[in-house]
C-alpha positions in Angstrom: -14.8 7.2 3.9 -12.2 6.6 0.8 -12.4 10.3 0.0 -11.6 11.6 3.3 -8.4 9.1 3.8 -7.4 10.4 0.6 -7.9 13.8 1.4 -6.1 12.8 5.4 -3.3 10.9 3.2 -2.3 13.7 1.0 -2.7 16.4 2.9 -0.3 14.3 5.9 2.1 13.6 3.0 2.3 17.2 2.2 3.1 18.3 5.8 5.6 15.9 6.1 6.9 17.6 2.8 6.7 14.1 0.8 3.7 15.0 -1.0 2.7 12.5 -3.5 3.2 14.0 -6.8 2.1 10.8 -8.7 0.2 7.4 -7.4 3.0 4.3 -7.5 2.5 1.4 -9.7 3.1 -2.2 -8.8 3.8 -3.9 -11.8 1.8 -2.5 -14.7 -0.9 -1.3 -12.4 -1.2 2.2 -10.2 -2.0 1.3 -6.7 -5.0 2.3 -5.0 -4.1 3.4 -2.2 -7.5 3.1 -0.1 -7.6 -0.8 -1.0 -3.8 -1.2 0.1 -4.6 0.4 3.2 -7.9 -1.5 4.0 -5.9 -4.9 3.5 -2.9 -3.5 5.5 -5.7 -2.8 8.0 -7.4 -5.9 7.6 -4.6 -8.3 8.3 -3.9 -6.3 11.5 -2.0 -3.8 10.3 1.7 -2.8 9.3 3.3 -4.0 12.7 1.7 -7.5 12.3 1.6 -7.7 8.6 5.3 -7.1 8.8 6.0 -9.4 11.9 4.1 -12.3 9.9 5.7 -11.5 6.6 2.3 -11.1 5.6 2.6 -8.4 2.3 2.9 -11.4 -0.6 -1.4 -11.9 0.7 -1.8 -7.9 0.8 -0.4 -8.1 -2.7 -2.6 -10.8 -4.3 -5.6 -8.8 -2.1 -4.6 -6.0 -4.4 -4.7 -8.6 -7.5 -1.5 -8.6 -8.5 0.3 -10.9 -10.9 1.2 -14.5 -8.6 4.5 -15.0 -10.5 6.1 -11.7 -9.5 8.8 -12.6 -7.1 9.3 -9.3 -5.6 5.9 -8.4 -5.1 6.1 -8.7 -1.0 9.4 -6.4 -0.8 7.9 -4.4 -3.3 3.9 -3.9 -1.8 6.1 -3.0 1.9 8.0 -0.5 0.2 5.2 1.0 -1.4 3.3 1.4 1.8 6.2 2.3 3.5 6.7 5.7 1.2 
């Protein structure tokens, strides 16, 4: 299942023509983007995790660092691109 979103992801990336060249970090660590998207998913995804302000919890799912202070604006973005 987390090979064929990747393989889904990329390949929609690339027909969009923003392929991802290289996986984003947040903080010192490179996102994986299957567990971003399953906690996106989980909290009810981008609309509601958005509406609730919601991406500070998908950024401590992800185990990030809990003093970052731009971790929420930071996670959206990333999920955004």
């Amino acid at each position: 299942e987390e090979e064929a979103f990747l393989v889904s992801l990329y390949q929609f990336m690339k027909e969009r023509r923003t392929p991802i060249e290289r996986i984003p970090h947040l903080g010192f660590k490179q996102i994986n983007l299957w567990k971003i998207y399953k906690a996106v998913e989980k909290l009810g995804a981008y609309e509601l995790v958005t509406g609730r302000r919601l991406w500070k919890n998908v950024y401590d799912e992800l185990g990030g660092s809990p003093g970052s202070t731009s971790a929420a604006t930071c996670t959206r973005r990333h999920y955004e691109r």
